[in-house]
LOTISE-979483 format. One line per field, with one value per atom (N, C-alpha, C): residue number from 1; residue in three letters; atom name; x, y, z. Coordinates in steps of 0.05 Angstrom, whole numbers, always signed. Example, Ala and Ser with C-alpha at 12.3 -4.5 7.8 and 13.67 -1.06 7.14 Angstrom:
<pts>
pos <- [1/1/1/2/2/2];
code <- [ala/ala/ala/ser/ser/ser];
site <- [N/CA/C/N/CA/C];
c1 <- [+264/+246/+264/+257/+273/+258];
c2 <- [-114/-90/-66/-45/-21/+1];
c3 <- [+156/+156/+156/+142/+143/+157];
</pts>
This chain:
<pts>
pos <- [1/1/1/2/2/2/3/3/3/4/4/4/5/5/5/6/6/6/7/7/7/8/8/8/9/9/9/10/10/10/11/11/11/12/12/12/13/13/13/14/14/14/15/15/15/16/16/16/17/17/17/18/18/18/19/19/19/20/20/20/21/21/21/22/22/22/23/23/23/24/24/24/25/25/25/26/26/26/27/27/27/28/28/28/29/29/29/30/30/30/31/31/31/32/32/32/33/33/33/34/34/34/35/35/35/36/36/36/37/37/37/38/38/38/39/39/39/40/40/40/41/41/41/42/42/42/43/43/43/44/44/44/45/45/45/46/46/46/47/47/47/48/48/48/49/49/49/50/50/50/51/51/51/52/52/52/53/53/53/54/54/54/55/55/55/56/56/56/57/57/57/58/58/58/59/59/59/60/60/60/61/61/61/62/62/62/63/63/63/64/64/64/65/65/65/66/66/66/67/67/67/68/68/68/69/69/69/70/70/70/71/71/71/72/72/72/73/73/73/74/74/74/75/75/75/76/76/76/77/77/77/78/78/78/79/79/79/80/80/80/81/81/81/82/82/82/83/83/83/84/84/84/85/85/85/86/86/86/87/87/87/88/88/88/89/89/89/90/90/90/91/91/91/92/92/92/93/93/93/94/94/94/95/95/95/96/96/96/97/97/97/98/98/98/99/99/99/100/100/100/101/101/101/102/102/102/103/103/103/104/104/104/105/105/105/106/106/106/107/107/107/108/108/108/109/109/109/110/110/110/111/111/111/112/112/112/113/113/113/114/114/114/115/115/115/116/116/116/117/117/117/118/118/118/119/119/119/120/120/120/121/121/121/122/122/122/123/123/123/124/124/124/125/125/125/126/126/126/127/127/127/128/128/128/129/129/129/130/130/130/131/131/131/132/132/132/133/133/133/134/134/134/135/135/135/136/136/136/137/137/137/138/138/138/139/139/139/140/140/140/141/141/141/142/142/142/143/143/143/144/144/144/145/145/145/146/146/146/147/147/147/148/148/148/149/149/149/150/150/150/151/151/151/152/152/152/153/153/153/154/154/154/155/155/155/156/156/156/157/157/157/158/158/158/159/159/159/160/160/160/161/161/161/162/162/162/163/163/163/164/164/164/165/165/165/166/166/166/167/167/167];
code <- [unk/unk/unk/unk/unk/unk/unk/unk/unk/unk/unk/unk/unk/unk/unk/unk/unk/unk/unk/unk/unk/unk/unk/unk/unk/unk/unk/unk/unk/unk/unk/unk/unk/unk/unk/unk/unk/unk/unk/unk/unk/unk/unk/unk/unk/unk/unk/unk/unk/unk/unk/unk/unk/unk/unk/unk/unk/unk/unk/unk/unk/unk/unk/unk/unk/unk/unk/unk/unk/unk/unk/unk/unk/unk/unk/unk/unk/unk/unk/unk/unk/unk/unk/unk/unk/unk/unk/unk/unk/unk/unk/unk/unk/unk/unk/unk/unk/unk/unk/unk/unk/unk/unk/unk/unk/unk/unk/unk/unk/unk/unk/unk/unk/unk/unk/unk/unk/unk/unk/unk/unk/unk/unk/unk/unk/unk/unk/unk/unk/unk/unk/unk/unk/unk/unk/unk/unk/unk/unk/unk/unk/unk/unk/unk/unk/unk/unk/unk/unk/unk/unk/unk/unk/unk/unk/unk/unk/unk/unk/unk/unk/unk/unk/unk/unk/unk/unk/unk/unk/unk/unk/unk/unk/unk/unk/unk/unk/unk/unk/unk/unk/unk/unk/unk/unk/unk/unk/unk/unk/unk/unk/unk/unk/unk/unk/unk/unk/unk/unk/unk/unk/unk/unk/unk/unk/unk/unk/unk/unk/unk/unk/unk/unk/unk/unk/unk/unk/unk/unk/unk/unk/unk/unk/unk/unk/unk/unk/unk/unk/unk/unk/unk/unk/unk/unk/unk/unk/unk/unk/unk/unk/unk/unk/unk/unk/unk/unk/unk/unk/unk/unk/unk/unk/unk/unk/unk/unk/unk/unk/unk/unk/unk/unk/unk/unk/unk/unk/unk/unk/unk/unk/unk/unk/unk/unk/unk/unk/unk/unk/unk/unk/unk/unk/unk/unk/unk/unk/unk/unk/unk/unk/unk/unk/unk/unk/unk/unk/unk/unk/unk/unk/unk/unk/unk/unk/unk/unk/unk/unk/unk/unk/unk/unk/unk/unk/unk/unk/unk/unk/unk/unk/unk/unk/unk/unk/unk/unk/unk/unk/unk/unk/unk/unk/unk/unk/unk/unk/unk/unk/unk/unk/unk/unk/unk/unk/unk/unk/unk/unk/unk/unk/unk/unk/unk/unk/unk/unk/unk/unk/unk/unk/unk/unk/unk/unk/unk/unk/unk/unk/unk/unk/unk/unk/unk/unk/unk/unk/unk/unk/unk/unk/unk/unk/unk/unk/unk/unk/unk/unk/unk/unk/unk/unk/unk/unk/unk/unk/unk/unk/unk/unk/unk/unk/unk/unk/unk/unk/unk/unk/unk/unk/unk/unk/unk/unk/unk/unk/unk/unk/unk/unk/unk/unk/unk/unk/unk/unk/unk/unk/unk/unk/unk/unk/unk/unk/unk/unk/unk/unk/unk/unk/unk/unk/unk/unk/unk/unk/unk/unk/unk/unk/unk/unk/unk/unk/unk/unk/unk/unk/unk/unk/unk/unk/unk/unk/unk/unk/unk/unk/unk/unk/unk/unk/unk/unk/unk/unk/unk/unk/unk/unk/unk/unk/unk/unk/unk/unk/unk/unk/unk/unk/unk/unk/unk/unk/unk/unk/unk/unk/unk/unk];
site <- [N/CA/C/N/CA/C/N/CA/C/N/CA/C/N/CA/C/N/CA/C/N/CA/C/N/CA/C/N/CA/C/N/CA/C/N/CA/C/N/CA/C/N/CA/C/N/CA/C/N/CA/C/N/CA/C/N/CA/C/N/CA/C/N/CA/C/N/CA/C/N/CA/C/N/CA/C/N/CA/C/N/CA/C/N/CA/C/N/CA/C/N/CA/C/N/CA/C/N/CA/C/N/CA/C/N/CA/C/N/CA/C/N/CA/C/N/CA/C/N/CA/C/N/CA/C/N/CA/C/N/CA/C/N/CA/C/N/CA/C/N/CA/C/N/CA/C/N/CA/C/N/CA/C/N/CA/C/N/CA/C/N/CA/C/N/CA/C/N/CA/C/N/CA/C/N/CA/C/N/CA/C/N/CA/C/N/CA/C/N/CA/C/N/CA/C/N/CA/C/N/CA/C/N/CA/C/N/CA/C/N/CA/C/N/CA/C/N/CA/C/N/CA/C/N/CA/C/N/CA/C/N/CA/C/N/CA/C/N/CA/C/N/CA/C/N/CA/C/N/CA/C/N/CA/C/N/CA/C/N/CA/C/N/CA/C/N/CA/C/N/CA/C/N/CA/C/N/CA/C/N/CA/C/N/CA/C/N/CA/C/N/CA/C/N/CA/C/N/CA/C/N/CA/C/N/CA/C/N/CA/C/N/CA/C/N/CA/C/N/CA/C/N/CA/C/N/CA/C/N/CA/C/N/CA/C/N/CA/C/N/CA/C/N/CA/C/N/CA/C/N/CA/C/N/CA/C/N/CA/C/N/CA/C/N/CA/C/N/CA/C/N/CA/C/N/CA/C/N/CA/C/N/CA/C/N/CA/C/N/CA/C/N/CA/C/N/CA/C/N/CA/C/N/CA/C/N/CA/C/N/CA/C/N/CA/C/N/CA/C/N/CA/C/N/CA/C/N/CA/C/N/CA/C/N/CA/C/N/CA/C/N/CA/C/N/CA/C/N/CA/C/N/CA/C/N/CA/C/N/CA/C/N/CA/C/N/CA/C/N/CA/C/N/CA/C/N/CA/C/N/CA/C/N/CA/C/N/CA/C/N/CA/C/N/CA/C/N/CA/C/N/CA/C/N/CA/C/N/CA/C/N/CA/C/N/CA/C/N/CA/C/N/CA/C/N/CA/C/N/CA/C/N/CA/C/N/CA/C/N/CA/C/N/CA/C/N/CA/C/N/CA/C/N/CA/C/N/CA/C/N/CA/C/N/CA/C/N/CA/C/N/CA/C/N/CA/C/N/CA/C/N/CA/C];
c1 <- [-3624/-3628/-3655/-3657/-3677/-3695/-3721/-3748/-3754/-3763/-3771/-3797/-3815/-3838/-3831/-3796/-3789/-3770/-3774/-3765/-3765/-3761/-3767/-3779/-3801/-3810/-3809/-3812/-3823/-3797/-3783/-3752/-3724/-3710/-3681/-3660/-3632/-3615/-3587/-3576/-3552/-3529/-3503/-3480/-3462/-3445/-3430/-3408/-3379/-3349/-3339/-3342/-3325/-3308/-3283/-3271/-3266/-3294/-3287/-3299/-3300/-3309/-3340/-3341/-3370/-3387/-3383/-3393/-3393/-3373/-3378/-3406/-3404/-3421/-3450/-3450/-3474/-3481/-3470/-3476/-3489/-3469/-3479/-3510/-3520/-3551/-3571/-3549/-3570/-3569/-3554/-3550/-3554/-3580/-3585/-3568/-3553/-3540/-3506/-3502/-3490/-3510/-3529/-3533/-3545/-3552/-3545/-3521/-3501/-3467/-3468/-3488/-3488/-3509/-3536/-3562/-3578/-3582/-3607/-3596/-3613/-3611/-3616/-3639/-3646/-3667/-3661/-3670/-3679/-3706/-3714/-3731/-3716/-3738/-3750/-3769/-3786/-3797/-3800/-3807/-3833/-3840/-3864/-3888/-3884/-3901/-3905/-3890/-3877/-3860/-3849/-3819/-3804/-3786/-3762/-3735/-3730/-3700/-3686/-3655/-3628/-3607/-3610/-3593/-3562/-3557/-3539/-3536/-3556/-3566/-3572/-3563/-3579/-3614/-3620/-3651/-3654/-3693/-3691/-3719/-3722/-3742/-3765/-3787/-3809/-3802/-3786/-3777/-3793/-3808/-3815/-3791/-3799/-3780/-3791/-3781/-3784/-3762/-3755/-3732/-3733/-3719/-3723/-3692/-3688/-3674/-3659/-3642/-3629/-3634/-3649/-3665/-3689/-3709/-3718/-3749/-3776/-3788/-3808/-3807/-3813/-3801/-3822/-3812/-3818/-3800/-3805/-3818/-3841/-3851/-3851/-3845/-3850/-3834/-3823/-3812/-3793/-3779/-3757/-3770/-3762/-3765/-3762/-3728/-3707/-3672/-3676/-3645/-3618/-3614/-3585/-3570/-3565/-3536/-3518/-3511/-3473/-3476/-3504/-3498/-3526/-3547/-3567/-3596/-3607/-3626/-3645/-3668/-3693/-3717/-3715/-3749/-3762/-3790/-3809/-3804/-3808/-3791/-3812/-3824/-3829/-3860/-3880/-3900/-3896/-3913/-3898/-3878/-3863/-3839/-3818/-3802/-3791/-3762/-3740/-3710/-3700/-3681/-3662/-3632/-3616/-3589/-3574/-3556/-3547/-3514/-3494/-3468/-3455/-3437/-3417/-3382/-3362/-3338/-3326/-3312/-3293/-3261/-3251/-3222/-3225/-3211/-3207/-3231/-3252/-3272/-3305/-3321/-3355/-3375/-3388/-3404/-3432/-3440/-3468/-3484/-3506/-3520/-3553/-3565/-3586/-3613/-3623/-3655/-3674/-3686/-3721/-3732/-3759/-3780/-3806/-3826/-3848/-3853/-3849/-3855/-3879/-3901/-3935/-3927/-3937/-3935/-3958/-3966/-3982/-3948/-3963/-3954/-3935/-3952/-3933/-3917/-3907/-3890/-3874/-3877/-3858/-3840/-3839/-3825/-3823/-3846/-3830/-3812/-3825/-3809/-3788/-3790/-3775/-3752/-3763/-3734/-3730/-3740/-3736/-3718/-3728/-3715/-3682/-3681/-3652/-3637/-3645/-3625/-3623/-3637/-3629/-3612/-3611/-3603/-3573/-3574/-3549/-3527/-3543/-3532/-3514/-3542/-3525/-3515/-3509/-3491/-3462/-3463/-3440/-3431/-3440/-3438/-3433/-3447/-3435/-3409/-3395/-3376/-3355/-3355/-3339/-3344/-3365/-3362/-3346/-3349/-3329/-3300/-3301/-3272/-3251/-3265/-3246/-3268/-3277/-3295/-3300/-3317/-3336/-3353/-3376/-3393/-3404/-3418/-3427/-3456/-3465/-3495/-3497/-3514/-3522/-3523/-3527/-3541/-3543/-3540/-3556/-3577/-3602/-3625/-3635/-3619/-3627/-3626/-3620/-3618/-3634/-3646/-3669/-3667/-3676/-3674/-3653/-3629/-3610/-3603/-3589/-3588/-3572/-3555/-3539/-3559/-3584/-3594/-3611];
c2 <- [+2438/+2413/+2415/+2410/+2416/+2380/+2390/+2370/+2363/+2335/+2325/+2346/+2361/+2377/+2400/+2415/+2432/+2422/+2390/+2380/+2389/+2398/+2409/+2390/+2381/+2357/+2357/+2392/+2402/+2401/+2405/+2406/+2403/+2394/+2387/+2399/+2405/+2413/+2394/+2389/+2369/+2382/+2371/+2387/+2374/+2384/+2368/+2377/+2367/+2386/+2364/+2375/+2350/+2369/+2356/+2365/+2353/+2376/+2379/+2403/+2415/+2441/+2443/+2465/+2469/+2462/+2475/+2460/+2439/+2419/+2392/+2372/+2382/+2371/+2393/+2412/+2416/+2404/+2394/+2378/+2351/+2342/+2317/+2318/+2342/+2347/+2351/+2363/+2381/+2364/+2335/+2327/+2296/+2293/+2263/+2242/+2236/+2217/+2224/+2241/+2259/+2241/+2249/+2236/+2203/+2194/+2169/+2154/+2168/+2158/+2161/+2170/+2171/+2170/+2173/+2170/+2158/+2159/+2139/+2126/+2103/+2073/+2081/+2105/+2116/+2147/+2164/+2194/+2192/+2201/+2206/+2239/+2261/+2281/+2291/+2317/+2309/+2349/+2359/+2380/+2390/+2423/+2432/+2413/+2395/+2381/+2355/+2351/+2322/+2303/+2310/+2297/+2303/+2277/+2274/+2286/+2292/+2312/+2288/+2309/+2294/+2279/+2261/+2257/+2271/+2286/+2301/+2331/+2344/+2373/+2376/+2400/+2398/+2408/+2404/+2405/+2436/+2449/+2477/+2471/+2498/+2499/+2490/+2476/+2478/+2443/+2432/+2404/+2388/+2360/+2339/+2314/+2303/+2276/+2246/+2230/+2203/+2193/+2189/+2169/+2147/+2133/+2107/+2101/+2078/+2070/+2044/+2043/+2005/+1998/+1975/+1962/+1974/+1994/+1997/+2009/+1992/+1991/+2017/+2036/+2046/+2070/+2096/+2108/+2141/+2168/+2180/+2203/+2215/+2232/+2260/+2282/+2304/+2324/+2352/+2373/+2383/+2402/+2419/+2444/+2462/+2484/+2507/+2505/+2527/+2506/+2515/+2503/+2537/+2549/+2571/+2568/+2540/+2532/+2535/+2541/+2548/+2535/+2540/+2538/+2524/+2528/+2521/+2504/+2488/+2477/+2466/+2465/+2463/+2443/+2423/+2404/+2404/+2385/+2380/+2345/+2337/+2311/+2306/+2274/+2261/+2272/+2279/+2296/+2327/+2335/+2370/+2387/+2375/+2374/+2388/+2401/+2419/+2417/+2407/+2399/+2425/+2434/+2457/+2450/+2446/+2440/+2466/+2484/+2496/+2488/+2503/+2501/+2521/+2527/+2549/+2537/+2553/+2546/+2548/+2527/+2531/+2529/+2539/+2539/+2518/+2493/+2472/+2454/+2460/+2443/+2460/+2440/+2456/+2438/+2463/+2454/+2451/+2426/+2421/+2424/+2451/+2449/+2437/+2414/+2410/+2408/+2416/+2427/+2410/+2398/+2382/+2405/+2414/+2421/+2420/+2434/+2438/+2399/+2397/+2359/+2370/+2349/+2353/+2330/+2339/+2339/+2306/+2301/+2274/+2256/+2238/+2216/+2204/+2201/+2174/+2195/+2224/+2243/+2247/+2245/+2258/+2223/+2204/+2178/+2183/+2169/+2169/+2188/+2210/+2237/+2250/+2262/+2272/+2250/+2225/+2216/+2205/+2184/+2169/+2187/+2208/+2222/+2238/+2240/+2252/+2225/+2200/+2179/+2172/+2167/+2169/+2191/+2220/+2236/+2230/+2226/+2222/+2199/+2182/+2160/+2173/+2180/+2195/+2219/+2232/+2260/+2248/+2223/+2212/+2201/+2187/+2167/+2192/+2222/+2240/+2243/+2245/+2257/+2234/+2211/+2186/+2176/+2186/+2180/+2209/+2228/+2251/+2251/+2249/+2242/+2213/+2198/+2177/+2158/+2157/+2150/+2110/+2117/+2098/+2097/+2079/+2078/+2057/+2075/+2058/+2039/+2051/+2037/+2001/+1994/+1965/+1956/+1957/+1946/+1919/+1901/+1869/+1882/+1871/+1862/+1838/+1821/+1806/+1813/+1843/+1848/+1881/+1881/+1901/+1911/+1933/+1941/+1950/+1944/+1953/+1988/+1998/+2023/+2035/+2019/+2028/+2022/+2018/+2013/+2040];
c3 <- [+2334/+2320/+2305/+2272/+2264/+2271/+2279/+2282/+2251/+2252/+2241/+2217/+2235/+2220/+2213/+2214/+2209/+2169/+2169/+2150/+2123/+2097/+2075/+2056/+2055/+2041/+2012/+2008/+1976/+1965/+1974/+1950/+1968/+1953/+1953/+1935/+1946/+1933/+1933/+1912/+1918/+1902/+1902/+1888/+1888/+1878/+1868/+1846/+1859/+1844/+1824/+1794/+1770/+1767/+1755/+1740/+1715/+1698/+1669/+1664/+1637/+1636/+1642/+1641/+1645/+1624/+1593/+1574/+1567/+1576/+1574/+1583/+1619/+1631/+1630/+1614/+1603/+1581/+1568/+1540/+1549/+1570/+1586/+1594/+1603/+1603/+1582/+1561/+1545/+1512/+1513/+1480/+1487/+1475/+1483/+1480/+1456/+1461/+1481/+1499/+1517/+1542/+1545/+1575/+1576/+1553/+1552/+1569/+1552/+1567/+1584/+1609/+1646/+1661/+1648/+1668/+1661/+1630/+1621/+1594/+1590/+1572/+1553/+1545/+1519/+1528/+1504/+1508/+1486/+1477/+1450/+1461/+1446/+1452/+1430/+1426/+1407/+1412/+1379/+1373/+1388/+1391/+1394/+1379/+1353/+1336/+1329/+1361/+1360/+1348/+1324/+1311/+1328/+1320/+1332/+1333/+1352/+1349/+1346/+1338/+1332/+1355/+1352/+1387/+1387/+1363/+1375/+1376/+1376/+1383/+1412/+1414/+1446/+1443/+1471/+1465/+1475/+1473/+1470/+1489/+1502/+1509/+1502/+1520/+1502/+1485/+1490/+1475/+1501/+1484/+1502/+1504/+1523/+1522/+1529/+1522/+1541/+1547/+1582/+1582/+1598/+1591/+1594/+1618/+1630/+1655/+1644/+1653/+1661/+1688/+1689/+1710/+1716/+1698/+1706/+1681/+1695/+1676/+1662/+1675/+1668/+1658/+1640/+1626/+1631/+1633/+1648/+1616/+1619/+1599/+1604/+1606/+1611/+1589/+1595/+1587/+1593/+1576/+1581/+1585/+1605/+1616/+1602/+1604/+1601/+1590/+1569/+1565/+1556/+1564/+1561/+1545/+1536/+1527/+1527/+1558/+1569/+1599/+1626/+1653/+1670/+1651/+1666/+1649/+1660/+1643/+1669/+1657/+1683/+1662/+1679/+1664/+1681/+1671/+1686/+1699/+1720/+1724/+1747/+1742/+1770/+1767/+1756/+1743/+1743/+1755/+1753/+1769/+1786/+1792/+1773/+1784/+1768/+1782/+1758/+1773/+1749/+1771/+1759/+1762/+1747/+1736/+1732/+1752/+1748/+1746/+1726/+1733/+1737/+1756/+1766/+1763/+1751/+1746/+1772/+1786/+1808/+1806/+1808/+1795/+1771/+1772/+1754/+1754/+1772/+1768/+1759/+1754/+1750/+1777/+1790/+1819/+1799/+1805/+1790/+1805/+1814/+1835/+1823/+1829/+1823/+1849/+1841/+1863/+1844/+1859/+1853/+1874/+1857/+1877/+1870/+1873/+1877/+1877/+1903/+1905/+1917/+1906/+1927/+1957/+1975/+1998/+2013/+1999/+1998/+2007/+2031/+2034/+2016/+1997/+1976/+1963/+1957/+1942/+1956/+1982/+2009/+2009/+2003/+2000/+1972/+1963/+1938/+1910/+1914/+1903/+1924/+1939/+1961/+1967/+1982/+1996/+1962/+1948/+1924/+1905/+1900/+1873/+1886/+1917/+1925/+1924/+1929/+1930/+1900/+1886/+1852/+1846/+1854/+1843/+1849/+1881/+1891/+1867/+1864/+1852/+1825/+1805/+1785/+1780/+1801/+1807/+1807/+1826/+1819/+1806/+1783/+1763/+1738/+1740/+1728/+1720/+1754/+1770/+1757/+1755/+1753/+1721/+1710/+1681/+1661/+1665/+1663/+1668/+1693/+1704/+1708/+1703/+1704/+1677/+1660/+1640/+1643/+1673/+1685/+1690/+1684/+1677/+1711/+1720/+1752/+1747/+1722/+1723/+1710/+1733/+1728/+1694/+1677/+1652/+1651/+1663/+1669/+1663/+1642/+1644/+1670/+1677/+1699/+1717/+1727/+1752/+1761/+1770/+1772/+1801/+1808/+1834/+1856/+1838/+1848/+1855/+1868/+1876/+1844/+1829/+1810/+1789/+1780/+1756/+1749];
</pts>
């Protein structure tokens, strides 16, 4: 039985079987107005020189972003890593935190394996990044899974309603 101090505080891995192609639900990551339709309210990303990319290109390494939430007020600023453009894409998320988005083909479906790590180990990261960012992830892994495959949309968009697990 693993102990509590044997726990992995720095990173997490989650997954997850859709059935749609793999390039689909890489587009879903990699073309802003693409992940709009399932995780966030608005994506604006933005050149090595800071202009604005096209919301319908995918983004490239080395691209900044801001995104923004429903229900939620604040706004997330960081980087793109590594974008492939067929299986894998890696940003900077949560401050320097680093989430990696891999996809593998399984017969008729694509396994989305995503990892958060290098989480800092302070109190408030070990809650609020560690447990906080797997139960969000959890949320929209599935709202992925259900906006792909059955084209539903799980997230709150009430403005009057904030705090909910679906916003």
């Amino acid at each position: 039985m693993m102990q509590m101090k044997d726990f992995d505080w720095s990173q997490f891995t989650q997954k997850i079987a859709i059935k749609a192609p793999m390039q689909v639900l890489y587009n879903a990551w990699a073309i802003p107005e693409e992940i709009e339709r399932w995780f966030l309210s608005k994506a604006n990303y933005y050149d090595q020189n800071g202009a604005d990319l096209p919301k319908d290109k995918p983004v490239q390494a080395e691209n900044t972003f801001h995104w923004y939430w429903y229900g939620y007020d604040g706004m997330e600023e960081n980087k793109i890593i590594t974008a492939n453009g067929k299986n894998h894409i890696q940003f900077h998320f949560a401050g320097e935190c680093v989430v990696d988005v891999t996809l593998e083909t399984l017969e008729d479906h694509t396994i989305v394996y995503l990892t958060q790590s290098s989480i800092p180990l302070d109190d408030n990261s070990k809650k609020d990044i560690r447990l906080g960012c797997a139960s969000g992830w959890s949320f929209f892994l599935l709202n992925l899974k259900s906006f792909y495959e059955g084209n539903f949309d799980l997230r709150n968009k009430d403005p009057k309603i904030k705090g909910v697990i679906n916003s």
